[in-house]
Gaussian input, Z-matrix of N, CA and C with variables (Angstrom, degrees):
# hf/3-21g

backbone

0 1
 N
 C     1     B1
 C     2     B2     1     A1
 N     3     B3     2     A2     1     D1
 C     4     B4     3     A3     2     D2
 C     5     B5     4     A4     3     D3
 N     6     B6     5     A5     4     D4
 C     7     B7     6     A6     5     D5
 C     8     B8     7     A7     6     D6
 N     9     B9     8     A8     7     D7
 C    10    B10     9     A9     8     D8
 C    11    B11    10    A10     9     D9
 N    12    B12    11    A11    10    D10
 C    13    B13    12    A12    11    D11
 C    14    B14    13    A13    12    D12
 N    15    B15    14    A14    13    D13
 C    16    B16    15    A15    14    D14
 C    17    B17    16    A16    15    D15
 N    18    B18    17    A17    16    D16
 C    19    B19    18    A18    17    D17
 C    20    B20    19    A19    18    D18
 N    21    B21    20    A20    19    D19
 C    22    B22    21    A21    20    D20
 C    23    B23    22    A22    21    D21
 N    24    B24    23    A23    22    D22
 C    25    B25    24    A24    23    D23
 C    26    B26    25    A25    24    D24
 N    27    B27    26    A26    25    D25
 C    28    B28    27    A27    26    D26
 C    29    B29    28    A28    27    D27
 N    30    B30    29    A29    28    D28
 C    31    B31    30    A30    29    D29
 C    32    B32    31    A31    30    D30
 N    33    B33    32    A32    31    D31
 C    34    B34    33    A33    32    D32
 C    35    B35    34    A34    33    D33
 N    36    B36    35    A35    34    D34
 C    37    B37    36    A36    35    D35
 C    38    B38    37    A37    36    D36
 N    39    B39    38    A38    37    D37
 C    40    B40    39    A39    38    D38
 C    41    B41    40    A40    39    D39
 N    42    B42    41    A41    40    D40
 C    43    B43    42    A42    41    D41
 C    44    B44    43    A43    42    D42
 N    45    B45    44    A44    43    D43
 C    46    B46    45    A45    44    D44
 C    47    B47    46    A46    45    D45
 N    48    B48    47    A47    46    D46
 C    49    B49    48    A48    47    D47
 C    50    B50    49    A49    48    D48
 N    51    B51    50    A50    49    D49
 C    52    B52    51    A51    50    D50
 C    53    B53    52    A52    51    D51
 N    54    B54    53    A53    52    D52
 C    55    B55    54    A54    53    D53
 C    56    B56    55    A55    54    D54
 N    57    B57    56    A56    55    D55
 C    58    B58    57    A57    56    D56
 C    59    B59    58    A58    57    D57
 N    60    B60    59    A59    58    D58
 C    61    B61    60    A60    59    D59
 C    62    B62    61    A61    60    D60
 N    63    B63    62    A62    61    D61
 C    64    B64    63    A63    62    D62
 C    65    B65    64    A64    63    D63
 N    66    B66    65    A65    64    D64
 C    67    B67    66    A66    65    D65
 C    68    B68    67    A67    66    D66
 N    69    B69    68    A68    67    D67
 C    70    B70    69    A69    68    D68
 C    71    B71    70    A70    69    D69
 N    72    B72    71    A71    70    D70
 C    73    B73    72    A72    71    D71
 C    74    B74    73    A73    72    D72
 N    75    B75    74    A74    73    D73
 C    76    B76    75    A75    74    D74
 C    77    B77    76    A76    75    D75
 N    78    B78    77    A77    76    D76
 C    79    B79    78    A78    77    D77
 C    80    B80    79    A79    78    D78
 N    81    B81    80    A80    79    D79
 C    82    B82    81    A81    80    D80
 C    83    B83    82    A82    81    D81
 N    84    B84    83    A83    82    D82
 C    85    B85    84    A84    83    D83
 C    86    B86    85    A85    84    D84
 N    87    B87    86    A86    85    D85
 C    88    B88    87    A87    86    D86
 C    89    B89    88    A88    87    D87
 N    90    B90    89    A89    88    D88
 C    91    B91    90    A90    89    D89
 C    92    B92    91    A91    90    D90
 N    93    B93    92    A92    91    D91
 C    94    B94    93    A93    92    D92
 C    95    B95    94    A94    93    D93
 N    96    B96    95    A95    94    D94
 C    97    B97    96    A96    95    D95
 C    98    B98    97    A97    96    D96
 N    99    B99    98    A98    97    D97
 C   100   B100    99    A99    98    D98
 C   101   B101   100   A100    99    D99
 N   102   B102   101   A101   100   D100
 C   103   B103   102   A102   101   D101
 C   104   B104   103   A103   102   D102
 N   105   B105   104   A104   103   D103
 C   106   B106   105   A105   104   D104
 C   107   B107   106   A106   105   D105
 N   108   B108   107   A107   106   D106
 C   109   B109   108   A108   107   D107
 C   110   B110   109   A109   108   D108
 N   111   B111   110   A110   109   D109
 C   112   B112   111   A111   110   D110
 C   113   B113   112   A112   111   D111
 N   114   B114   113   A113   112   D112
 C   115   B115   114   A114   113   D113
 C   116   B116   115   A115   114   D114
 N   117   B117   116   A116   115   D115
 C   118   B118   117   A117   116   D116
 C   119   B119   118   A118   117   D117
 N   120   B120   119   A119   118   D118
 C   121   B121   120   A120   119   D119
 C   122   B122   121   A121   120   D120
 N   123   B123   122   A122   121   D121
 C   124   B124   123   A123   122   D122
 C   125   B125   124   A124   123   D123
 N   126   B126   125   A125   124   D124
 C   127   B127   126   A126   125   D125
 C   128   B128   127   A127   126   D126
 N   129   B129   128   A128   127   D127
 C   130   B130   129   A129   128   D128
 C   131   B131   130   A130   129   D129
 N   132   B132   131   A131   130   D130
 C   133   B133   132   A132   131   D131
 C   134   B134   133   A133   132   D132
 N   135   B135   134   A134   133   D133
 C   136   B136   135   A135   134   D134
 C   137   B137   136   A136   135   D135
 N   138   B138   137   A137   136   D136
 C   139   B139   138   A138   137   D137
 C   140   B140   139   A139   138   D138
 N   141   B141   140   A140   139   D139
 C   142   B142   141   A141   140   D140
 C   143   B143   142   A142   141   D141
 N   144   B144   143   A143   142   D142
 C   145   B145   144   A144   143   D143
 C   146   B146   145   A145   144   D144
 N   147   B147   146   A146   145   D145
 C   148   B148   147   A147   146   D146
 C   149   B149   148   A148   147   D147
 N   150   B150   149   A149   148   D148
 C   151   B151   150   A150   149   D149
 C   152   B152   151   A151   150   D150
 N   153   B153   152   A152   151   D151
 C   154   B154   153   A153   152   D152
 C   155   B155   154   A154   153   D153
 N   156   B156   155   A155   154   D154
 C   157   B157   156   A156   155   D155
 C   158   B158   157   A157   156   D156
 N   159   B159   158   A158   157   D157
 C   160   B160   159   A159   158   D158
 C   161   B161   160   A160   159   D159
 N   162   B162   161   A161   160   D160
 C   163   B163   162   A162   161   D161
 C   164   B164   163   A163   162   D162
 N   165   B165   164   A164   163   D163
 C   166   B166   165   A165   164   D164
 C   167   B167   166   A166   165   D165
 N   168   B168   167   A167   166   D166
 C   169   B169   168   A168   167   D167
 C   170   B170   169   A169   168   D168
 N   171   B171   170   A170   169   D169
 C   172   B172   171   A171   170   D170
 C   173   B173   172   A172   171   D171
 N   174   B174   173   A173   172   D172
 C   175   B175   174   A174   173   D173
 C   176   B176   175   A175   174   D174
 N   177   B177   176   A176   175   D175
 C   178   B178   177   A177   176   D176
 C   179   B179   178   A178   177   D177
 N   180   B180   179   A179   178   D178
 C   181   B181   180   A180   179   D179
 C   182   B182   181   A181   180   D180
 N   183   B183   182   A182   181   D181
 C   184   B184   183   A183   182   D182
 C   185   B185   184   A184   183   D183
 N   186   B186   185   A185   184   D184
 C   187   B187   186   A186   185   D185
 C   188   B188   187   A187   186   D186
 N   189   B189   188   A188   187   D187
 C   190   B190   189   A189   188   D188
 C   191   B191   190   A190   189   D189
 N   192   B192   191   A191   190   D190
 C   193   B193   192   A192   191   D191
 C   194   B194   193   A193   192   D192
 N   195   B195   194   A194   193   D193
 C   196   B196   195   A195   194   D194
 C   197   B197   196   A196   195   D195
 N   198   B198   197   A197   196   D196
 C   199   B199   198   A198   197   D197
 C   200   B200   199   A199   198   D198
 N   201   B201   200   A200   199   D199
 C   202   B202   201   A201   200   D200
 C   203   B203   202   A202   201   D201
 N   204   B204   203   A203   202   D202
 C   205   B205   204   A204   203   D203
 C   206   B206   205   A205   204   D204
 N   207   B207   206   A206   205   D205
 C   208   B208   207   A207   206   D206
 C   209   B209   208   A208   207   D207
 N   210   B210   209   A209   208   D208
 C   211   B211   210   A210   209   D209
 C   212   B212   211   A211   210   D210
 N   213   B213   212   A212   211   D211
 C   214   B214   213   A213   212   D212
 C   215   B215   214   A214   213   D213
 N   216   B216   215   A215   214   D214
 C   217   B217   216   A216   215   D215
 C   218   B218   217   A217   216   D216
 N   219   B219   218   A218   217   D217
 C   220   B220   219   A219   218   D218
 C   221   B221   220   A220   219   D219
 N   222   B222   221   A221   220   D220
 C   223   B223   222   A222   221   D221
 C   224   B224   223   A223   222   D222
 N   225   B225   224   A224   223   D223
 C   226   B226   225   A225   224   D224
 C   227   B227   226   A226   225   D225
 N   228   B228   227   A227   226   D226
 C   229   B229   228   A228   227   D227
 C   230   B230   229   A229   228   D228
 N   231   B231   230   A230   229   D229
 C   232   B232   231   A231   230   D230
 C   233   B233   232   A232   231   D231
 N   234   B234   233   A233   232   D232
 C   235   B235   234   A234   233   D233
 C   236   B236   235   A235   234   D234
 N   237   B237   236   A236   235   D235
 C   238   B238   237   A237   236   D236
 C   239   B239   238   A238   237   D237
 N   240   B240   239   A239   238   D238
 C   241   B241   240   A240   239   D239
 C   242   B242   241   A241   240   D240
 N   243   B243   242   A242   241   D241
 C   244   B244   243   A243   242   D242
 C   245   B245   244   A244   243   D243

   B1=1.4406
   B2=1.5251
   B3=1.3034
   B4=1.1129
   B5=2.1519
   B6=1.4920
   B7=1.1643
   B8=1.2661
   B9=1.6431
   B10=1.9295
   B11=1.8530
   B12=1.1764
   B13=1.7219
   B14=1.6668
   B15=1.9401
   B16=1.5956
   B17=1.3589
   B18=1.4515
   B19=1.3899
   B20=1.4621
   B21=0.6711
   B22=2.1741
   B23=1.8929
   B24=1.2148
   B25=1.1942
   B26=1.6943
   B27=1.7858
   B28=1.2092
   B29=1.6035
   B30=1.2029
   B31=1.4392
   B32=1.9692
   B33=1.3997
   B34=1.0688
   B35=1.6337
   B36=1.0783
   B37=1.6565
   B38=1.7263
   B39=1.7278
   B40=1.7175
   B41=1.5985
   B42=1.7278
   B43=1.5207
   B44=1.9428
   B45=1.1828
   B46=1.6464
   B47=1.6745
   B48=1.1594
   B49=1.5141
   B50=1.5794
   B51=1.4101
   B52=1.4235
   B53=1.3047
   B54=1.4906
   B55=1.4202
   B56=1.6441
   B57=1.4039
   B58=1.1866
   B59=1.9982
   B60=1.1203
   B61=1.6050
   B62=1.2976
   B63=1.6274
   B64=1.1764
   B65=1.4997
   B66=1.4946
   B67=1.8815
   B68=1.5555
   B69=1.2830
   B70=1.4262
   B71=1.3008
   B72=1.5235
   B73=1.0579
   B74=1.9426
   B75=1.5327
   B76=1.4672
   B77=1.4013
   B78=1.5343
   B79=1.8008
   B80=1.2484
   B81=0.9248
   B82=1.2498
   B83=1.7671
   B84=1.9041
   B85=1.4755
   B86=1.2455
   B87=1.6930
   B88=1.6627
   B89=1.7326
   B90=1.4809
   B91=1.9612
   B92=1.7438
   B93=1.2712
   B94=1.4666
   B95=1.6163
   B96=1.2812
   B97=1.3484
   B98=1.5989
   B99=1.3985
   B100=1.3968
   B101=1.2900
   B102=1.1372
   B103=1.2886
   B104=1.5590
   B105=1.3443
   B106=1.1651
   B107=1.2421
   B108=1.9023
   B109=1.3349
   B110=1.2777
   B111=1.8564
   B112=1.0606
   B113=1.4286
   B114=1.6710
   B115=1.9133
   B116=1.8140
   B117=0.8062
   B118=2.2066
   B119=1.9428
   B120=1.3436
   B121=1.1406
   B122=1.5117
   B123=1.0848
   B124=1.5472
   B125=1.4528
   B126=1.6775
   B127=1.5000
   B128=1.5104
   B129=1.8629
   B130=1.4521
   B131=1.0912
   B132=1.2543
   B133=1.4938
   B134=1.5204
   B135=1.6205
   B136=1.9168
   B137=1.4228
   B138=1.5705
   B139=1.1433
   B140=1.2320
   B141=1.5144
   B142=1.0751
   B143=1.9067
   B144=1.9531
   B145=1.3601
   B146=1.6199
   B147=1.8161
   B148=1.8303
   B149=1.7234
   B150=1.2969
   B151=1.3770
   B152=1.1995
   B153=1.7572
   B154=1.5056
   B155=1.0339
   B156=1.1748
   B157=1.4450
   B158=1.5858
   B159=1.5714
   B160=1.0164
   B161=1.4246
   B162=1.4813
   B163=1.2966
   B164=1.5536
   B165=1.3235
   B166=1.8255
   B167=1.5987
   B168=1.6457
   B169=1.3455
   B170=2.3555
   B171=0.9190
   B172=1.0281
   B173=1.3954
   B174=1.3857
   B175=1.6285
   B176=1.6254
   B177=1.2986
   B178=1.4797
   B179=1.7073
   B180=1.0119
   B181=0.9869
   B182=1.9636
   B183=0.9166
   B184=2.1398
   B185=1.9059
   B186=1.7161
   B187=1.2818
   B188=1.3897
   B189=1.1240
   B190=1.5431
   B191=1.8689
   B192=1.2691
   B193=0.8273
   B194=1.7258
   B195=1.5465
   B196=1.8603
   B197=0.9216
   B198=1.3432
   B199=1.5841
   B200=1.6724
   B201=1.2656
   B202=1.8344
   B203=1.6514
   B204=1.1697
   B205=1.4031
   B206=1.3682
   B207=1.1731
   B208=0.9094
   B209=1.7447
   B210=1.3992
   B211=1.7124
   B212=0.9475
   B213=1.8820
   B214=0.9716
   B215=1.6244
   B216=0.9029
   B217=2.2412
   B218=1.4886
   B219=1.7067
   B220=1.0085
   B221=1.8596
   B222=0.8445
   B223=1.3308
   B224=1.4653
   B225=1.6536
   B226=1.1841
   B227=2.0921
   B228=0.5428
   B229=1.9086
   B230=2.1702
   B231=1.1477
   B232=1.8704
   B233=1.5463
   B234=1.1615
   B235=1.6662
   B236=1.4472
   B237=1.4499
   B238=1.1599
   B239=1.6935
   B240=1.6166
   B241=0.7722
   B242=1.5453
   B243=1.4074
   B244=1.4177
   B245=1.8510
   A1=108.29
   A2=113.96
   A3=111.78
   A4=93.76
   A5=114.39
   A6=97.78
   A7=123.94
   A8=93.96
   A9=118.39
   A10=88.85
   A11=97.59
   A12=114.72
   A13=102.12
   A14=84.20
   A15=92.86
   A16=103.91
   A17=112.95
   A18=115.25
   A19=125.02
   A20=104.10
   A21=120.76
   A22=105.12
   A23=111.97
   A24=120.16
   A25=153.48
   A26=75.48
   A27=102.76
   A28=147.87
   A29=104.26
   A30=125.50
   A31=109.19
   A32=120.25
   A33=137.47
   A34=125.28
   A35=92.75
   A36=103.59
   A37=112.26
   A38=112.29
   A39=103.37
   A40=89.67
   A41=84.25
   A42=104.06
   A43=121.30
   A44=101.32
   A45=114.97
   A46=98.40
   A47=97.97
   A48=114.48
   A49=125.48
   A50=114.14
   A51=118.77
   A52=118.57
   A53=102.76
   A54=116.01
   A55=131.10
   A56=114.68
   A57=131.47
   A58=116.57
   A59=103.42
   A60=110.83
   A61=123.56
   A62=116.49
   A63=119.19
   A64=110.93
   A65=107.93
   A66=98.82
   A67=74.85
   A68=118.85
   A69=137.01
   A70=125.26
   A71=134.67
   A72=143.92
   A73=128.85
   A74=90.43
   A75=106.17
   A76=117.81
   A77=100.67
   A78=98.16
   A79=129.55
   A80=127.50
   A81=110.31
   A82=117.20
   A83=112.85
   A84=104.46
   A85=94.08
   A86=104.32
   A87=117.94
   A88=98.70
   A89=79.30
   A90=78.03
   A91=88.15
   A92=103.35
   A93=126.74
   A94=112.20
   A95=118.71
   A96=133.27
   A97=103.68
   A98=120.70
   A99=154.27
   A100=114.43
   A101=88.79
   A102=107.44
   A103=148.51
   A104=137.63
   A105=142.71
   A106=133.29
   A107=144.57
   A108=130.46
   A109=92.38
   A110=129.59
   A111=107.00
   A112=101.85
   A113=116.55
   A114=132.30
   A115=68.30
   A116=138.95
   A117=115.14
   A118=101.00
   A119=101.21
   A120=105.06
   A121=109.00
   A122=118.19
   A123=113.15
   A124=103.16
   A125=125.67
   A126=132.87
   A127=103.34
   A128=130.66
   A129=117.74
   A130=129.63
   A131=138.84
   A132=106.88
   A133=89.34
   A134=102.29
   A135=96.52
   A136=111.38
   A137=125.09
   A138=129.97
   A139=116.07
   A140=110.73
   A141=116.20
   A142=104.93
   A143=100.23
   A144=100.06
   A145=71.15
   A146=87.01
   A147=93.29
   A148=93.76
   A149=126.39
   A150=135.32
   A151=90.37
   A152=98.02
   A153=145.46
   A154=123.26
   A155=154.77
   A156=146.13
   A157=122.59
   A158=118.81
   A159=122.74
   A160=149.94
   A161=137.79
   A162=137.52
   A163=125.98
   A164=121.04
   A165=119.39
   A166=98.59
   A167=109.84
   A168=91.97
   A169=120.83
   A170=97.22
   A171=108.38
   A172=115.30
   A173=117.60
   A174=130.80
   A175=106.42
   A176=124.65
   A177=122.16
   A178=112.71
   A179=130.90
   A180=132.73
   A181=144.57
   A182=91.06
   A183=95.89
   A184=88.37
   A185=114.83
   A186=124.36
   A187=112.80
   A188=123.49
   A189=144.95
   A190=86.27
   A191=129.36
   A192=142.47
   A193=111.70
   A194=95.76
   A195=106.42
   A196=99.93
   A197=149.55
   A198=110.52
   A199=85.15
   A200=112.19
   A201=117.09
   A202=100.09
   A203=114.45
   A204=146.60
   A205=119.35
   A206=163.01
   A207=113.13
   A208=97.95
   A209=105.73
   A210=144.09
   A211=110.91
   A212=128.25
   A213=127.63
   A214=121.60
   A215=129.71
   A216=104.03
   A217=79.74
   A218=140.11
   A219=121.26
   A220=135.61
   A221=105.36
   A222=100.79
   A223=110.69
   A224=136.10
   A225=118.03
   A226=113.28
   A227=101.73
   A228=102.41
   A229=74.89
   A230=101.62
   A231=108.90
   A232=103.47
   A233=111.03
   A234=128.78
   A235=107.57
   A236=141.57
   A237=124.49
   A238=124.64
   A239=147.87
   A240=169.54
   A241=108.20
   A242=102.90
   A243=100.75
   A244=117.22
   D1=125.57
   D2=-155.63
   D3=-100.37
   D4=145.62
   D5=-163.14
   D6=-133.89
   D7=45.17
   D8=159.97
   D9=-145.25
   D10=161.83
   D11=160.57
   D12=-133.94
   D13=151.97
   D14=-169.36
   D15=-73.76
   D16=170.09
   D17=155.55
   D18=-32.60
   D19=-74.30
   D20=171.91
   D21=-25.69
   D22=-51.82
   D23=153.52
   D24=-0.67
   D25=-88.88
   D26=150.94
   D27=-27.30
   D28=-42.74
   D29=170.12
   D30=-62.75
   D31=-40.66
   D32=159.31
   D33=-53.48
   D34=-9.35
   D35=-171.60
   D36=-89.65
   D37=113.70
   D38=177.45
   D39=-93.38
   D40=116.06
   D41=165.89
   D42=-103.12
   D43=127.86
   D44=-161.63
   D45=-125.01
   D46=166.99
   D47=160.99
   D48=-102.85
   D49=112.19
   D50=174.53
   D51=-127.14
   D52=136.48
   D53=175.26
   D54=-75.62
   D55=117.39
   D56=165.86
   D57=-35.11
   D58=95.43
   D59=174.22
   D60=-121.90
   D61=18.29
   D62=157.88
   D63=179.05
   D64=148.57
   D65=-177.17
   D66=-140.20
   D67=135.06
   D68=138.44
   D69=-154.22
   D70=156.85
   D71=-148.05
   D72=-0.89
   D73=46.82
   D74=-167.66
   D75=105.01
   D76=-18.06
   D77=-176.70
   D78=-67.11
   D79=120.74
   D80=174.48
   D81=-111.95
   D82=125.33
   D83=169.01
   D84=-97.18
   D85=162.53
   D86=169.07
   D87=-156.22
   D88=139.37
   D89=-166.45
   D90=-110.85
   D91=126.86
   D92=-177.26
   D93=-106.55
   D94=2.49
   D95=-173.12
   D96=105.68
   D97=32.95
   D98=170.86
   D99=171.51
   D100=175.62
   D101=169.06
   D102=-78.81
   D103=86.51
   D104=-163.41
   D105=-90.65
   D106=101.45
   D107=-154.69
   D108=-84.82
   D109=163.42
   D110=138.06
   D111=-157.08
   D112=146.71
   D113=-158.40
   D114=-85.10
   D115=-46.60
   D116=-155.12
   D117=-49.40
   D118=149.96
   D119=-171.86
   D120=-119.86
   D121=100.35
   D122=-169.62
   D123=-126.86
   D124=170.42
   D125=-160.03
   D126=-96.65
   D127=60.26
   D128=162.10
   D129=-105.37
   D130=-165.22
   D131=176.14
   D132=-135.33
   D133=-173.92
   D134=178.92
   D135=-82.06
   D136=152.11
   D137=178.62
   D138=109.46
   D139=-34.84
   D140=-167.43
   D141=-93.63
   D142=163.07
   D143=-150.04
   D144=-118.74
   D145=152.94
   D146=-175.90
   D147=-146.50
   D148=163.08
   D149=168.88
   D150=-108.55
   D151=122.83
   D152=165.86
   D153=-105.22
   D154=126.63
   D155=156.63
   D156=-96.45
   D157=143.61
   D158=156.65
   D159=-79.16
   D160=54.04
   D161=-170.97
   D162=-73.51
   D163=115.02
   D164=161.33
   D165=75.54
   D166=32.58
   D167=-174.50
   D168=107.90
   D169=-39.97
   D170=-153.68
   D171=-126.04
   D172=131.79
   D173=-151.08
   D174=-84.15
   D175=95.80
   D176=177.74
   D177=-93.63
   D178=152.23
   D179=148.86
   D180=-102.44
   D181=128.82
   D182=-151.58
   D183=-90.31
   D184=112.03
   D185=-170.47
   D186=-124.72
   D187=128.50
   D188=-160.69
   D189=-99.03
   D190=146.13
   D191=-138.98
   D192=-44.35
   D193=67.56
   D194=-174.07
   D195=89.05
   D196=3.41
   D197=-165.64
   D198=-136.37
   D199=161.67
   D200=-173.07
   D201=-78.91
   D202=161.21
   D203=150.71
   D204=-20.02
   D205=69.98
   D206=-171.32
   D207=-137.19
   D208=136.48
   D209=178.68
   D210=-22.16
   D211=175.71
   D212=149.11
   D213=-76.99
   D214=174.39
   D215=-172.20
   D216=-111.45
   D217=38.55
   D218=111.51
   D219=-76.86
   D220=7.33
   D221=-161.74
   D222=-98.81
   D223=122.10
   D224=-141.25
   D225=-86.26
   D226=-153.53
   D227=-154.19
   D228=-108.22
   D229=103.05
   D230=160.36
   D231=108.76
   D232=16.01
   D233=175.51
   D234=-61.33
   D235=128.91
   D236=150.26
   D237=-65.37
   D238=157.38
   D239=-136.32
   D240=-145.62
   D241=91.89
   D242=172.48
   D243=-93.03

């Protein structure tokens, strides 16, 4: 599993909004209208809602200078992200 995608990529990517429901020792859950594990270790906290994407299987996250995405807190919890 390869664990960046190129630019070119990107375009391939279904990007949604999922909510932060747990951070510990790097873990991160995010419930996307399931359940999602993921080993990447990035700075969110719980509660909070972030745009995630799904590529080839596998939960990436798309980060503006390190730090996640994150919505208007209108935008509902399993929304796609155009």
């Amino acid at each position: 599993m390869k664990s960046e995608i190129t630019f070119e990529d990107w375009e391939k990517v279904n990007l949604i909004v999922g909510e932060v429901i747990e951070v510990s020792d790097g873990k991160i859950k995010i419930n996307v209208g399931g359940e999602v594990l993921s080993e990447k270790k990035i700075d969110v906290k719980k509660g909070e809602k972030i745009v995630v994407g799904l590529f080839n299987g596998n939960l990436v996250f798309p980060l503006v200078d390190g730090s996640a995405i994150v919505p208007e807190k209108d935008i509902e919890l399993g929304s796609r992200v155009g």
